[in-house]
LUMRO-890958 format. One record per residue (C-alpha): z, y, x. Coordinates in steps of 0.2 Angstrom, whole numbers, padded with zeros to 4 digits, always signed. Each point is the difference from the previous one (the first is absolute). Layout:
REM LUMRO-890958
ZYX
...
***
This chain:
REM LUMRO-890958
+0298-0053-0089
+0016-0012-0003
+0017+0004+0005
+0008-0010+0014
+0009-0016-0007
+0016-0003+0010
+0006-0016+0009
+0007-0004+0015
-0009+0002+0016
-0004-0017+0010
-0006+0002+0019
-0016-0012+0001
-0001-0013+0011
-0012+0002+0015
-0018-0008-0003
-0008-0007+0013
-0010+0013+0003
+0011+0013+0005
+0012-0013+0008
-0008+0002+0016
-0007+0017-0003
+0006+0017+0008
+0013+0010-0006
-0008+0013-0010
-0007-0013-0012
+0016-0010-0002
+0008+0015-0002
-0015+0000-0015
+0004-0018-0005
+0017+0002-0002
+0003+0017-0009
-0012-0006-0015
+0015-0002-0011
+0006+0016+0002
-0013+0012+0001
-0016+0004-0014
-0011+0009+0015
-0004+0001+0018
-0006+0013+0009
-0006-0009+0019
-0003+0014+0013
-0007-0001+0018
-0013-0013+0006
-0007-0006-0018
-0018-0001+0005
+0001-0012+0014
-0003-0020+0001
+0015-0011-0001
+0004-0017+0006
+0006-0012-0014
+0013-0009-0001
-0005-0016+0007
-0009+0009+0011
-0019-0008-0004
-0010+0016-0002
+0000+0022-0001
+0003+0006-0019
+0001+0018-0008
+0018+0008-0007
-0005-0005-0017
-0005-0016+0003
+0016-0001+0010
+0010+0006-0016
-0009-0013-0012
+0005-0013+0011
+0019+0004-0002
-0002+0004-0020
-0009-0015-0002
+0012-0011+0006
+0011+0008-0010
-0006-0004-0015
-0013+0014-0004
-0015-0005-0008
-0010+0016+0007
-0004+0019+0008
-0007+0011-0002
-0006+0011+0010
-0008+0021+0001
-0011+0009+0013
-0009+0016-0005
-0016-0009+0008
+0000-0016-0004
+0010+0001-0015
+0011-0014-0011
-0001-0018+0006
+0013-0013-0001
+0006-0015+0009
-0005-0013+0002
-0018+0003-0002
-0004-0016+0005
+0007-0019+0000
+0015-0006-0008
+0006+0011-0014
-0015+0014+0000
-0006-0005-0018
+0020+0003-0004
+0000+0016+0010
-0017+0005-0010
+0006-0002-0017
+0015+0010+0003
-0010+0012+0006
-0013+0000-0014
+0018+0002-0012
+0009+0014+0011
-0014+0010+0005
-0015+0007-0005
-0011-0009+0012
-0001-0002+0018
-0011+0009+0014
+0004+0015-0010
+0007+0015+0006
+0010+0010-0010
+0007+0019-0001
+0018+0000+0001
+0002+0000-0018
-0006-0017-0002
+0007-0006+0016
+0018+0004-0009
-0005-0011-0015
-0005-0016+0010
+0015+0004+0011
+0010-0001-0014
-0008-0016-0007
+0004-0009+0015
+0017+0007+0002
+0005-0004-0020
-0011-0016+0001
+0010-0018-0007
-0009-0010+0014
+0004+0003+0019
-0013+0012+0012
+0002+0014+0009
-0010+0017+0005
-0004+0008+0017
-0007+0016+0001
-0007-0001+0017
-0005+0020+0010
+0013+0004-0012
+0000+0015+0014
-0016+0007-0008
+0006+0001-0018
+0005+0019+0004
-0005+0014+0008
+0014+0008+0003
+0019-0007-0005
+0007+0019-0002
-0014+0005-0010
-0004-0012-0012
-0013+0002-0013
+0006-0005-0020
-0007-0017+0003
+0005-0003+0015
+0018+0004-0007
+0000-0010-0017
-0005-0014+0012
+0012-0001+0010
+0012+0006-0010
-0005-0016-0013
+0002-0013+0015
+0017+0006+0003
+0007+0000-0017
-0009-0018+0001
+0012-0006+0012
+0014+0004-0008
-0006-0008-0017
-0008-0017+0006
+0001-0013-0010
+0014-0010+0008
-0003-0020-0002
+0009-0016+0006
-0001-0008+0014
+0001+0005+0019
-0013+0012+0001
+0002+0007-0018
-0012+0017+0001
-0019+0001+0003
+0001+0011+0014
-0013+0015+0004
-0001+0003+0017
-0009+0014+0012
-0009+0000+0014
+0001+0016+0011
-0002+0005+0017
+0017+0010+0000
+0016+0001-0009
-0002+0017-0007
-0018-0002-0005
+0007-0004-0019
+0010+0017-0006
+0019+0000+0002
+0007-0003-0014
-0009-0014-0005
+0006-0010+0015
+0013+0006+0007
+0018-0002-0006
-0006-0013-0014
+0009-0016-0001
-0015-0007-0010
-0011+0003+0016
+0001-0009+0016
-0011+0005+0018
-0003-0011+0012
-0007+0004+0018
-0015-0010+0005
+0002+0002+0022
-0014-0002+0009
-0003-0018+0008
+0012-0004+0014
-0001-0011+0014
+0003-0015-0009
-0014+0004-0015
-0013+0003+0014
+0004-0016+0007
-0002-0008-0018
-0017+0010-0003
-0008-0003+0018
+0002-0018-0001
-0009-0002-0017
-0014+0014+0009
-0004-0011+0014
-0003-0016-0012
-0018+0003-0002
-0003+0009+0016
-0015-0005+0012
+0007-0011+0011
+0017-0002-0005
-0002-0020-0006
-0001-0004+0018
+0015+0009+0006
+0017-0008+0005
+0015+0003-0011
+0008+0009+0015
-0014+0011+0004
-0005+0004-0018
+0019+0003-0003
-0002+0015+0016
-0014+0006-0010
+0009+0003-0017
+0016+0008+0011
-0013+0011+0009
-0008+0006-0015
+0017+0003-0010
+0006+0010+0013
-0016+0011+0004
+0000+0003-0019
+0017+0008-0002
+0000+0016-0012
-0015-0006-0008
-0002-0009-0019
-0004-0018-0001
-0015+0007-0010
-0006+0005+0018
+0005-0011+0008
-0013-0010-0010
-0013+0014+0005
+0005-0005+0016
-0005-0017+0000
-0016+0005-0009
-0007+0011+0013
+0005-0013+0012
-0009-0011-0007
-0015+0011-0004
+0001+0004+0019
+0000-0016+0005
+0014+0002+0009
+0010-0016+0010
+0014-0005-0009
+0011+0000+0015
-0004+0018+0001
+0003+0004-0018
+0014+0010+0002
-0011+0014+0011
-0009+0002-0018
+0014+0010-0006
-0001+0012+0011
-0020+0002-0005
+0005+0001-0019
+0012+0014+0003
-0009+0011+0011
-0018-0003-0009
-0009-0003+0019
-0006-0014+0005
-0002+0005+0020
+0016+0002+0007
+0003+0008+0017
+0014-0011+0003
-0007-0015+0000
-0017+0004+0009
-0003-0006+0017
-0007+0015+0010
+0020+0008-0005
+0008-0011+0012
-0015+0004+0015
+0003+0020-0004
+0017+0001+0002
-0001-0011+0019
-0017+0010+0003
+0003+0018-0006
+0020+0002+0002
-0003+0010+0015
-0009+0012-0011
+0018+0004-0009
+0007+0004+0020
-0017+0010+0001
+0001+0011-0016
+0022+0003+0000
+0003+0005+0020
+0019-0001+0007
+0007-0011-0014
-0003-0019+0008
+0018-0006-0009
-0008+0007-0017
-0015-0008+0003
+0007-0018+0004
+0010+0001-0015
-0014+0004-0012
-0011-0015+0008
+0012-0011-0001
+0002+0003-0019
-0019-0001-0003
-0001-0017+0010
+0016-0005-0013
-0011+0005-0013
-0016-0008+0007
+0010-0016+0000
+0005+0001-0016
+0018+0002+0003
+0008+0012-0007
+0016-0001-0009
-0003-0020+0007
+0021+0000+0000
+0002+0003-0020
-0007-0010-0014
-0013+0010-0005
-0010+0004+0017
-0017+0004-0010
+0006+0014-0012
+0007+0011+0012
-0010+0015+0009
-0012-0008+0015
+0009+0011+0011
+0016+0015-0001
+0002+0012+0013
+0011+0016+0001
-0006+0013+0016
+0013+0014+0003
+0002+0010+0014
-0004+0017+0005
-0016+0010-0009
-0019-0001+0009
+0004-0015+0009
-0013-0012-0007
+0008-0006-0016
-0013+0002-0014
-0013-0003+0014
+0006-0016+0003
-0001-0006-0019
-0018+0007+0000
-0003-0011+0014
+0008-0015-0008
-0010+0003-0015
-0017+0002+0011
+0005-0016+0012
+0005-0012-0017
-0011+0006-0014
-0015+0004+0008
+0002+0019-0006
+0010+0014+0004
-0002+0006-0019
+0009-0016-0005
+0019+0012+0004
+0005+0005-0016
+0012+0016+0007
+0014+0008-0014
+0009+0013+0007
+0019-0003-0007
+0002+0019+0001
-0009+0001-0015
+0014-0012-0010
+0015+0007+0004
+0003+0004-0018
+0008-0013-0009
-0015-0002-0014
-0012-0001+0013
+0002-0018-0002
-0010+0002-0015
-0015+0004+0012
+0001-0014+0008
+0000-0014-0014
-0005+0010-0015
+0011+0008-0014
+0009-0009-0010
-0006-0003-0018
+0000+0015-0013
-0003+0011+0015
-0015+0008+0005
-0009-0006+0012
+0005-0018-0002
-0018-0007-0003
-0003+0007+0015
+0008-0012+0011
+0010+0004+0018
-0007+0007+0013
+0004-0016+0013
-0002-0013-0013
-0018+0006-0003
-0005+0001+0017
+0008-0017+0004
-0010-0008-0016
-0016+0007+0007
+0002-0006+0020
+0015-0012+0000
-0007-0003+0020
+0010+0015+0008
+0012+0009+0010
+0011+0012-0009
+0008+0013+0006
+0017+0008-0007
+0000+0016+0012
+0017+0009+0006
+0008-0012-0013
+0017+0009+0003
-0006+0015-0011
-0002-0013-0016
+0012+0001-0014
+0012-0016+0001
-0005-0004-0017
-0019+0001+0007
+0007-0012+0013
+0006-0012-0013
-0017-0005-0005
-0002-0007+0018
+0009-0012-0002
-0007-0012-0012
-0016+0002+0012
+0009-0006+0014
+0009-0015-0009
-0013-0005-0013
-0017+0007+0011
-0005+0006-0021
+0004+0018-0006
-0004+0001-0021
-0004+0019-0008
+0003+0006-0017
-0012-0007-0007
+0004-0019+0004
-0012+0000+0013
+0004-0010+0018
-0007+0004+0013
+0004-0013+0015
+0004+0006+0019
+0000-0018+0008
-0017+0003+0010
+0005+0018+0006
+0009+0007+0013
+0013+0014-0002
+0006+0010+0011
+0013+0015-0002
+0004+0015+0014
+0015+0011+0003
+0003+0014+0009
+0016-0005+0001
+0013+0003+0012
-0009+0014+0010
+0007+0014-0009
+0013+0005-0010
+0006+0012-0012
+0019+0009+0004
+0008+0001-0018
+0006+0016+0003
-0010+0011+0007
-0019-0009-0005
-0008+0000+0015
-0008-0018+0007
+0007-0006+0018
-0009-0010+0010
+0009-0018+0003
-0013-0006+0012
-0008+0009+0013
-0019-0005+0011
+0006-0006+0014
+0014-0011-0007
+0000-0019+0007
-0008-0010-0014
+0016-0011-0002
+0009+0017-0007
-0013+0004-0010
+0001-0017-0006
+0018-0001-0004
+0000+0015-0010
-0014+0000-0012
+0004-0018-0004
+0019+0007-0004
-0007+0015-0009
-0009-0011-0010
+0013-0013-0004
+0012+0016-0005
-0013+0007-0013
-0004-0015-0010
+0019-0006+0001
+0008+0017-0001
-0011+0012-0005
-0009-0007-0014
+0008-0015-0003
-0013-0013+0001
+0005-0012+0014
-0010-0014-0010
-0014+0007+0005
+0002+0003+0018
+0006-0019-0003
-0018-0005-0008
-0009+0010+0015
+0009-0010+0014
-0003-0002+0018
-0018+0011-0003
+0008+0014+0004
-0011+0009+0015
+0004+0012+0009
-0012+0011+0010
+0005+0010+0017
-0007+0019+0004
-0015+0000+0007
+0002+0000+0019
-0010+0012+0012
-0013-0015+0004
-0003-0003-0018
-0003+0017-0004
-0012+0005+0014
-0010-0016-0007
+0001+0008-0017
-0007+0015+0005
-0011-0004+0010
-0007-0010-0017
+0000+0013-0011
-0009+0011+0011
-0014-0014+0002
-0001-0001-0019
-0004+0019-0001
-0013-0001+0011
-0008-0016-0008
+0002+0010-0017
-0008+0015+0006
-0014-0009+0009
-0004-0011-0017
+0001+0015-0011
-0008+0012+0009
-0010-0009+0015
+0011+0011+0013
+0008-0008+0013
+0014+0007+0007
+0008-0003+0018
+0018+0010+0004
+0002+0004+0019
+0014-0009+0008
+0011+0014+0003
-0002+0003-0019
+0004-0017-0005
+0016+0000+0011
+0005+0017-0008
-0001-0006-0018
+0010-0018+0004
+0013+0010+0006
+0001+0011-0014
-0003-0014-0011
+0012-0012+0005
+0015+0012+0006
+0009-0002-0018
+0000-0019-0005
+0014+0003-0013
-0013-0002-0014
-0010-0013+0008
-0020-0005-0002
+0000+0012-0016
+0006+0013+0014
-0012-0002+0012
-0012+0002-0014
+0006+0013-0007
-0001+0011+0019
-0017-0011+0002
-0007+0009-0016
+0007+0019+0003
-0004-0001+0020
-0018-0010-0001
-0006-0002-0018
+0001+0015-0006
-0007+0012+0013
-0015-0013+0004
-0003+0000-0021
+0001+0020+0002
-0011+0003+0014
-0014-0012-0004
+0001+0010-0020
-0003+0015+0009
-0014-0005+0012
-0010-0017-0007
-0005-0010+0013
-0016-0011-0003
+0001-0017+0000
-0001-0010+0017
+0009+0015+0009
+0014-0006+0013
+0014+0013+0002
+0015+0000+0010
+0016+0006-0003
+0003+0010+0015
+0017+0013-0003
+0012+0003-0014
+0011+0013-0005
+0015-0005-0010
+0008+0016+0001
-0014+0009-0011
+0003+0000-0018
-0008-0010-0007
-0003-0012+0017
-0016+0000+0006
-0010-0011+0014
-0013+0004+0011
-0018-0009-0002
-0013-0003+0010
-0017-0007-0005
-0007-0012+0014
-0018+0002+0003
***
């Protein structure tokens, strides 16, 4: 090893090749004279657009460009798979590149253990002619940075007494820097890194709108099709594409255009392919014909299914048909990341909230299964998070993944519902955010799972009741029978006051917008209609099951809807709940204790709700 030789640091000029380049690589080009190693974090296995902007390159490539035209005659570089290779390989200065090789190390395509990786490094490093050495998945080096095995630490702790002692030589770019790869900061231990003048990181950011840009235009240049296109129209194409591919890698992006093209999709419509690359489905719901004809043919099916709450279901169609037109978030700049669709229901309990969103989910995906349901009861801890993307890494249960992520990678055509979101913790909350700016939510392990196709929907039971501080005891705020304009104005201010004042989150009551719906009590005529609904669906059960049909005399049907439908404070779930004790389970008991064969036709004739347990009166008809 050769200690340092001092002389005065001189900045490099800019080469050309960094001239035009981003930030983090002139940041690169410009801190050579200063600095024996680099450590670049972050996006270091994408593409990247060159300088002139004429085709997609690797990081390393991207690196040899900036060393080369600063005078280095090489580098080299290390994977665990492939091994050591060096630059150029090929062209102009590759028999240079190869000798220095052949005199530096012990040969190439190797793959050494870390002991002989520290003896080529240092060859490079001492070396009189100018190259360079990139450990690329420098990551993947170590196991474990806080538990290092004897090799591990001799390794590292060789490299960084390397970068204090590297041989210093003229010039503008005097040292023969080593540089790593990793996918984050603190994948290289402490104390190598941090702190050390010797050292410098450098971010590598994923692509921004500009790199898209860039990398979409050079995409679409052998594309089917493309030749013939205007300038202007192609030009909408590459902004379309750019902008439909925000959050991903330019390496995707090339995916992208691969399976467009594999797909033989138009090239006006390459854009759409995104979507198809993210998601892994081909068919989407969106986008198919027979959508558009369900919602203008079945919409009465909603009205149907959720009785007494026509403003709720106007609401809901009118965010569908939105989403069917494929214009949702169509007033920001990213309308096709966004979730299809966001609705909030609150109002009072049993009133036809979750029954509505099973009905969505029945009316726009075909299947009522397609409702993903979490009951935020369940997260009102604050590391219930955890469940839902995963735990973080080092803890257990982070291969595991989150609970929504999972399911969202599995069916990304959805509706999912955040049930009683006001029992969440606000930290819980927090996560909702990303999936209602960005439509993309990413667990512990790294995975994203993408919401843009789905629709979510969140329900409170806000402003109905509330808790007096002092003594404990809930009050109701709204009563059955209250106009629907009051019940209005105060579960929409209840609302407001506990995301603003309560848990401090107005952002997100921001993000949620005007999709806040509230549902009204069910009224007397709605819950007749109820009734008289779940008393058909016992009858059709029991008849299916057990070929018995059943008949109730009139005077008894009039009898149980009163007693039914006196109490609408707890709604449909109300009715039911008198439906089952009054109906269900004396029919269940009597036809238990005296089995009736199949094809028999009984009438409920007389009940006795005063017995213990309720019983009713049957009578076989002959």
């Amino acid at each position: 090893m050769t200690m340092t030789e001092h002389a005065p640091a001189t900045g490099p000029e800019l080469a050309p090749s960094a001239a035009g380049s981003p930030g983090w690589l002139r940041e690169f080009a410009t801190t050579l004279s200063v600095h024996s190693q680099f450590v670049f974090h972050g996006n270091v296995h994408d593409q990247f657009v060159t300088a002139d902007g004429g085709r997609l390159t690797s990081l390393p490539a991207l690196l040899w460009e900036v060393l080369r035209e600063n005078g280095f005659t090489c580098l080299f570089t290390y994977d665990q798979i492939d091994g050591l290779g060096v630059r150029p390989a090929a062209g102009p200065g590759a028999d240079k590149a190869k000798l220095a090789a052949g005199r530096l190390l012990n040969g190439l395509g190797r793959t050494p253990d870390l002991t002989e990786l520290q003896q080529d490094i240092s060859a490079v490093v001492g070396a009189g002619e100018r190259c360079a050495f990139v450990l690329a998945h420098a990551s993947r080096l170590s196991l474990r940075n806080s538990d290092l095995g004897a090799k591990e630490r001799d390794f590292f702790l060789f490299c960084a007494k390397l970068g204090v002692n590297a041989l210093r030589r003229g010039g503008a770019a005097p040292y023969n820097p080593v540089i790593w790869l990793v996918d984050n900061e603190g994948d290289l231990p402490n104390w190598l890194t941090v702190g050390n003048a010797h050292v410098r990181s450098i971010a590598v950011p994923p692509p921004d709108l500009g790199d898209r840009q860039r990398a979409a235009a050079l995409l679409i240049e052998d594309y089917e099709g493309a030749e013939s296109v205007a300038a202007e129209a192609k030009q909408k194409v590459v902004d379309a594409f750019a902008v439909e591919s925000h959050g991903m890698t330019l390496d995707a992006m090339a995916g992208v255009a691969q399976l467009a093209q594999e797909s033989r999709v138009p090239f006006d419509r390459l854009a759409e392919s995104v979507a198809t690359y993210r998601l892994g489905v081909i068919e989407n719901p969106w986008r198919q014909s027979h959508l558009r004809a369900r919602l203008q043919q079945r919409a009465g099916d909603l009205g149907a299914r959720v009785k007494g709450q026509p403003q709720a279901v106007a609401k809901a169609l009118d965010v569908l048909k939105r989403a069917a037109m494929g214009l949702s978030g169509a007033h920001t700049g990213k309308p096709g990341t966004r979730p299809r669709g966001v609705l909030f229901f609150a109002g009072p309990t049993g009133v036809g909230k979750t029954e509505l969103a099973k009905g969505i989910a029945q009316l726009v995906y075909g299947d009522e299964s397609a409702l993903l349901r979490l009951d935020m009861s369940e997260f009102s801890e604050s590391h219930a998070a955890d469940r839902l993307i995963g735990s973080p890494p080092g803890y257990v249960g982070h291969d595991a993944g989150g609970q929504l992520t999972n399911a969202m990678r599995r069916q990304p055509f959805r509706v999912v519902l955040f049930d009683e979101i006001e029992k969440a913790h606000p930290l819980v909350l927090d996560k909702f955010l990303q999936i209602l700016e960005d439509g993309r939510l990413t667990d512990g392990r790294g995975d994203t799972a993408y919401f843009s196709e789905s629709i979510l929907i969140f329900t409170s039971n806000l402003g109905v009741q509330k808790k007096d501080p002092k003594t404990g005891v809930l009050r109701n705020l709204i009563e059955p029978g209250l106009a629907f304009d009051k019940v209005d104005v105060a579960v929409r201010e209840a609302i407001s006051d506990h995301f603003r004042y309560e848990i401090k989150r107005p952002e997100l009551l921001n993000r949620i917008g005007d999709n806040i719906v509230v549902f009204d009590f069910i009224g007397q005529a709605a819950a007749e209609m109820i009734f008289f609904g779940q008393v058909a669906n016992v009858r059709n059960l029991v008849a299916a099951e057990h070929g018995v049909s059943v008949e109730l005399a009139e005077w008894v049907t009039g009898a149980l809807k009163k007693d039914c439908t006196t109490d609408l404070t707890f709604g449909g779930r109300g009715i039911g709940n008198q439906v089952e004790a009054r109906l269900v389970n004396p029919l269940a008991r009597a036809l238990f204790d005296e089995p009736l064969p199949r094809g028999t036709r009984v009438t409920v004739s007389g009940f006795d709700q005063r017995s213990t347990p309720p019983a009713l009166e049957l009578v076989v008809d002959e």
